[in-house]
N, C-alpha and C positions, 0 to 999 in steps of 0.2 A: 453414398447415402449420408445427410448433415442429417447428427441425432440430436442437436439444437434445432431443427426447421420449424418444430409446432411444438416447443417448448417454451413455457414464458418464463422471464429473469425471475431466480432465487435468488435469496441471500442463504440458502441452503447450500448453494452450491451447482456445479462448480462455476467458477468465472470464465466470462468468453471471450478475454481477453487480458493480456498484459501488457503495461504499457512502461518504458523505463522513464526512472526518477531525475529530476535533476533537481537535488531540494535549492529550495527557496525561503529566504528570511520573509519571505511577501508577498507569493505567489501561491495560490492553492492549485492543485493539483487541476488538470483537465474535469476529471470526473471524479466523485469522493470514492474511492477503493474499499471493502470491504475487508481487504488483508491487503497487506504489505509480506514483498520477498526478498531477502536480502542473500548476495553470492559471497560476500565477506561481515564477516561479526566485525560488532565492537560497538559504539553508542548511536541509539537512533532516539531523534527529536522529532517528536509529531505532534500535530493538532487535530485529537480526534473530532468525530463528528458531532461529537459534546461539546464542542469549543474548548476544551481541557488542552493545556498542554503537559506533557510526559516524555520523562526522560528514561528509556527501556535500554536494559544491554541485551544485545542479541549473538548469538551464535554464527559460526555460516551456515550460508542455507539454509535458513528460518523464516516460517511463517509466522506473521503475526495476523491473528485473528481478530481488529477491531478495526471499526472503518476510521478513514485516515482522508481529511481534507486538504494537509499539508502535512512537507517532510522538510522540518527545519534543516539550511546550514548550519547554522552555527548551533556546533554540539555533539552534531552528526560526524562519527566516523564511523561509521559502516559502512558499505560501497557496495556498487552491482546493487541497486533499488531499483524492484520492478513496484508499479499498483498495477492488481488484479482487479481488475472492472467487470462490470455488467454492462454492455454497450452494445 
């Protein structure tokens, strides 16, 4: 049994899907992610869905809860970048 089959997309949650990162000075993402997952900490460079860019340090293993159009190289040392989509 899929208990997404007659569920419509939240931004509540959860995502139905995760897709890995390969950031880009110039590339936006496939689909804009509502959170970003990271498997190693250290600096991550985004462009939120605000057109803002922001320089966040993360943990491993962290979720970031803001939607995310792009995940700069340059800046970014984090690594292991998934987006969590709605797709």
């Amino acid at each position: 049994m899929n208990p997404f089959k007659n569920r419509d997309l939240s931004l509540n949650g959860p995502a139905t899907d995760i897709l890995p990162v390969l950031p880009s000075d110039t590339v936006d993402l496939p689909l804009v992610a509502p959170a970003i997952y990271t498997e190693t900490g250290g600096t991550i460079v985004i462009v939120t869905v605000a057109g803002h860019t922001r320089t966040v340090k993360v943990a491993d293993y962290s979720v970031l809860a803001v939607g995310v159009s792009r995940v700069m190289a340059t800046g970014t040392t984090a690594t292991g970048i998934h987006a969590l989509v709605l797709a």
